[in-house]
C-alpha positions in Angstrom: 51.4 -16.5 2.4 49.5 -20.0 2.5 46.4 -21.4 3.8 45.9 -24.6 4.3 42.3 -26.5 4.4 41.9 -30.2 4.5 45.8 -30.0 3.4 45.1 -27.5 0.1 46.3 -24.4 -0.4 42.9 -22.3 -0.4 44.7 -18.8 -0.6 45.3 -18.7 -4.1 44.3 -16.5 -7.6 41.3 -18.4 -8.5 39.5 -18.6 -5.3 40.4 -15.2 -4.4 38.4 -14.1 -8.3 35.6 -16.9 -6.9 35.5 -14.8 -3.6 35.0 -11.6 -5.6 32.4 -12.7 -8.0 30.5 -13.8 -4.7 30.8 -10.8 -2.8 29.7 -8.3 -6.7 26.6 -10.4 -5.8 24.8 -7.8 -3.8 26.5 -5.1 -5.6 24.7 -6.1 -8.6 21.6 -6.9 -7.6 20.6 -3.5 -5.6 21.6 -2.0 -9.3 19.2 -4.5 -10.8 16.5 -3.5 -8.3 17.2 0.3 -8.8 16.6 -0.3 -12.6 20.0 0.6 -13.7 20.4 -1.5 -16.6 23.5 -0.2 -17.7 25.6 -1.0 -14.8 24.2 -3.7 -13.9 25.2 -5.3 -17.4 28.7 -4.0 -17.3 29.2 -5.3 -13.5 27.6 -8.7 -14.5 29.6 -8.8 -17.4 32.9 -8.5 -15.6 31.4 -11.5 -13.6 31.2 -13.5 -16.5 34.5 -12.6 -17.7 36.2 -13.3 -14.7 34.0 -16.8 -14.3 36.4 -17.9 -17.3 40.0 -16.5 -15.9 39.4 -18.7 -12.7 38.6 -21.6 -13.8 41.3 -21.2 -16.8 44.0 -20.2 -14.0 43.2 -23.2 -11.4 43.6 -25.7 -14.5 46.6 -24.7 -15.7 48.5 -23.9 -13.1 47.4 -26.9 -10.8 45.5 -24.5 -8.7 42.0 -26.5 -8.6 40.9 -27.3 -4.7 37.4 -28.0 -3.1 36.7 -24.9 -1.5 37.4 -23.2 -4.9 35.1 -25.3 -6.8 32.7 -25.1 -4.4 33.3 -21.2 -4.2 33.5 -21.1 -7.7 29.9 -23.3 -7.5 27.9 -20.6 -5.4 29.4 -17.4 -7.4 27.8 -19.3 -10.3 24.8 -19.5 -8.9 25.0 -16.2 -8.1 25.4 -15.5 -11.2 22.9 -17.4 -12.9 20.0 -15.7 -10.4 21.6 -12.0 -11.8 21.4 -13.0 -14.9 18.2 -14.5 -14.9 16.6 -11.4 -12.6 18.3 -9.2 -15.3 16.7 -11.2 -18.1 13.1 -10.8 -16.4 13.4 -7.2 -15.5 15.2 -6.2 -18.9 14.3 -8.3 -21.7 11.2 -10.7 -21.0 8.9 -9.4 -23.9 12.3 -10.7 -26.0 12.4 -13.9 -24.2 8.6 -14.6 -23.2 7.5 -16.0 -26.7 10.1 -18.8 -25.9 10.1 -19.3 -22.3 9.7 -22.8 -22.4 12.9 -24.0 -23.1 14.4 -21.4 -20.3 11.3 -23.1 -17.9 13.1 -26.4 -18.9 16.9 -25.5 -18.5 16.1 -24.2 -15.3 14.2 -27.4 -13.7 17.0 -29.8 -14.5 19.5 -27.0 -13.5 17.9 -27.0 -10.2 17.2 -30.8 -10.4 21.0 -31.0 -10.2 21.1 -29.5 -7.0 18.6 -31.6 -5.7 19.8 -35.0 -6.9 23.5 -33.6 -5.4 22.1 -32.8 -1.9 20.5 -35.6 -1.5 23.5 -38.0 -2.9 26.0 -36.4 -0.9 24.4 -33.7 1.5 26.1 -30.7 -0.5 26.5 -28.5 -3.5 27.7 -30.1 -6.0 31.5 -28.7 -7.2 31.8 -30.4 -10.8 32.9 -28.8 -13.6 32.1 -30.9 -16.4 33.6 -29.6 -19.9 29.5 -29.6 -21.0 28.3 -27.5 -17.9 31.2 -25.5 -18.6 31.2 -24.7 -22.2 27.0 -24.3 -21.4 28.4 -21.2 -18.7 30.3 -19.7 -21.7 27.3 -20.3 -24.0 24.9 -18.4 -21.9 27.0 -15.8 -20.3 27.7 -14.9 -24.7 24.2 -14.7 -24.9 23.5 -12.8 -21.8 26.0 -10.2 -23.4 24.7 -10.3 -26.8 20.9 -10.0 -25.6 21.9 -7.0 -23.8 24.2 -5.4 -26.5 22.3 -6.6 -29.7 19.4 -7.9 -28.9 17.8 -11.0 -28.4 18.7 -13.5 -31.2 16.7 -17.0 -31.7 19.3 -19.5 -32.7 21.7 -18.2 -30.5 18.9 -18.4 -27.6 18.1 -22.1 -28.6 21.9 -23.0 -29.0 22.9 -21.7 -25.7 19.7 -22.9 -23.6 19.5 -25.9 -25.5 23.2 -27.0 -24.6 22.8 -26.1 -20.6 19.5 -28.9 -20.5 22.0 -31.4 -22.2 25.1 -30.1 -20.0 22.8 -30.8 -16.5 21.1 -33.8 -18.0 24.7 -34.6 -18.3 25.5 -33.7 -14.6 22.9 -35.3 -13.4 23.9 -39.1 -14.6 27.1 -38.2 -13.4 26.0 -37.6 -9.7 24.0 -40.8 -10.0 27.3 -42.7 -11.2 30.2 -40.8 -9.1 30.8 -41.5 -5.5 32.1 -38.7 -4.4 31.9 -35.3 -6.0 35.8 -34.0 -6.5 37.3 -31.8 -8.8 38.9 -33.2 -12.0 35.6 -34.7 -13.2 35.4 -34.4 -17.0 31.9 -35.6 -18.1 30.3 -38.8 -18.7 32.7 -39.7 -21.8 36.0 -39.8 -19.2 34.2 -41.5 -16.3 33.0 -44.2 -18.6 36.1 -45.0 -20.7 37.8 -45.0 -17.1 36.0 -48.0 -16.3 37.4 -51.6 -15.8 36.2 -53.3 -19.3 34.6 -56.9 -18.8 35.4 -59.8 -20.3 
């Protein structure tokens, strides 16, 4: 069966795992509010997990569309609010001694958004390698915190690289224009340029 928007075929593995993590959302955060750490970790988890098999699937099998980024876009922001929520209701008196750099991730992370709605009037659906290998960073350290413990370097590693993944997304909004899959990072766009004489 196929489904066609603006001439993609939407009905396909990785939006369909897109479509899941967005609809765990509510799942996961009435077991947050109920203070049930354990499965709220484990469902969350899953969410992470599966965060990686969609976008691994859509790239290899040429499966990558705009309504899946985009998709794939708001079940990471869904994400990112769970995980945060979870952090603050969990683990803050971990965290709280070094909140500054998790203030600062989060205000260029939402200064992305910003500086995408106002470019192009919607979310922006990049997936730079940075922002991406930033997701894997913190969703490892979201697991860890939970399982281990909270861990310093690990903290400033995987914090640390989401500001330089979003300062990286940012320049790229400001350079791009038009926000389409298949966008690398800054490297790619720039050494796609025409050189001057």
């Amino acid at each position: 069966m196929e489904i066609r928007y603006n001439g993609e075929n939407v009905l396909n593995v990785p939006n369909i795992i897109s479509l899941y993590r967005l609809l765990m959302f509510p799942v996961i955060l009435v077991l947050a509010l109920a203070g049930n750490e354990r499965w709220f970790v484990i469902l969350l988890c899953i969410n992470l997990v599966s965060d990686i098999i969609d976008g691994q699937i859509a790239r290899r099998f040429g499966l990558v569309t705009r309504i899946g980024a985009a998709l794939d876009n708001l079940a990471d922001m869904g994400t990112y609010v769970l995980a945060l929520y979870g952090i603050f209701s969990f683990r803050w008196a971990e965290v709280r001694p070094h909140a500054w750099l998790l203030y600062l991730f989060l205000a260029i992370f939402a200064l992305s958004y910003v500086v995408a709605f106002i470019r192009f009037g919607k979310i922006p659906g990049l997936h730079l390698y940075a922002a991406v290998a930033a997701g894997y960073l913190q969703g490892a350290f979201f697991f860890v915190l939970f399982v281990w413990g909270f861990q310093l370097w690990f903290y400033v590693l995987a914090v640390g690289w989401g500001v330089l993944a979003y300062l990286e997304k940012i320049a790229v909004l400001l350079l791009v224009d038009d926000i389409r899959p298949g966008i690398k990072g800054l490297y790619w766009l720039w050494s796609k340029q025409p050189q001057s004489d």
